[in-house]
N, C-alpha and C positions, 0 to 999 in steps of 0.2 A: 461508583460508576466505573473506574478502573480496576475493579474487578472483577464486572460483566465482563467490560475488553478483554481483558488477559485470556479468561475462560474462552469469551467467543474466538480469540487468535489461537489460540493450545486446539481445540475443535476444527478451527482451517487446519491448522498444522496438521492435525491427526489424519485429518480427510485427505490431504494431500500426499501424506504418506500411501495411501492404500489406491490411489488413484492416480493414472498418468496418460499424456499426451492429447496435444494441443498442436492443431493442423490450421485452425479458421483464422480467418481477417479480419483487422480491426472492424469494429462499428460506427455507429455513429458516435459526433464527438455532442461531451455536455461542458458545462461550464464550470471554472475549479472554487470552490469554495474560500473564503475567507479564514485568515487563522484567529484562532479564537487562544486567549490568555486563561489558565487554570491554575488554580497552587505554585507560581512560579515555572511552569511549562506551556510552552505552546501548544493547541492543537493543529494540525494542519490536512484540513481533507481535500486530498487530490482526485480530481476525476481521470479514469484510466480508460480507455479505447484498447476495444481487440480485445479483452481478459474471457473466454468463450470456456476454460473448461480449470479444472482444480489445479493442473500444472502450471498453469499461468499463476494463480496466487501464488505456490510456494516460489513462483522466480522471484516475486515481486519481493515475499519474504527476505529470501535469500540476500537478495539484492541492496533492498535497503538497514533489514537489523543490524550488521557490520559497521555501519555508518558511525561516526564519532557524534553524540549529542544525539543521536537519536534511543527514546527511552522506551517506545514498543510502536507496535505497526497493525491494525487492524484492516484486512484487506477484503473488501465484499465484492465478489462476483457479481450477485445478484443487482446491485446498486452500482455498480464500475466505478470503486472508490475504492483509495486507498487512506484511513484516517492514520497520520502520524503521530505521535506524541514525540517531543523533541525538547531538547532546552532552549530558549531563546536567543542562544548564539550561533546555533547550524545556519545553515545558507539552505535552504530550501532547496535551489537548483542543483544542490550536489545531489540530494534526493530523486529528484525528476530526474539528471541524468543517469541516473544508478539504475533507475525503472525503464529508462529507456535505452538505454548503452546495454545493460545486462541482462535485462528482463524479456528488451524485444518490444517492448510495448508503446505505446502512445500516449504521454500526461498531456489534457486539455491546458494551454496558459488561458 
């Protein structure tokens, strides 16, 4: 399974290389998902408001990969989610600020 992810993130990556800018307003908000426990990682799927075009994922990228304990970042437009993979000692909310301080964006609590 984590290596659909990595493939589907390298494929955002790529896409958002060859595409850019992002003018539109958040959307509607949904609800943030639960973290789920796997081999010793967390999962963490965040719901994101506003993400309207491919530059908006790579901020989201940007913004969170750097993260200490964070182990890769799947970010779906289409879904306004951002799935973290993490260790179980990150603070989460350093995460959501990162998306929101940096990104510009909106995480649903």
């Amino acid at each position: 399974m984590m290596k659909k992810i990595a493939a589907f993130g390298t494929a955002v990556l790529l896409t958002v290389i060859l595409l850019a800018g992002c003018s539109q307003q958040p959307d509607e908000e949904t609800t943030q998902a639960p973290a789920i426990s796997q081999q010793g990682n967390t999962f963490t799927t965040l719901t994101v408001t506003g993400m309207r075009c491919n530059r908006c994922v790579n901020a989201i990228n940007t913004a969170v990969r750097p993260l200490e304990g964070v182990i890769d970042v799947v970010v779906s437009r289409a879904d306004a989610t951002a799935i973290v993979e993490h260790s179980t000692t990150l603070d989460i909310d350093l995460v959501i600020s990162a998306i929101e301080e940096q990104a510009g964006l909106e995480v649903v609590r």
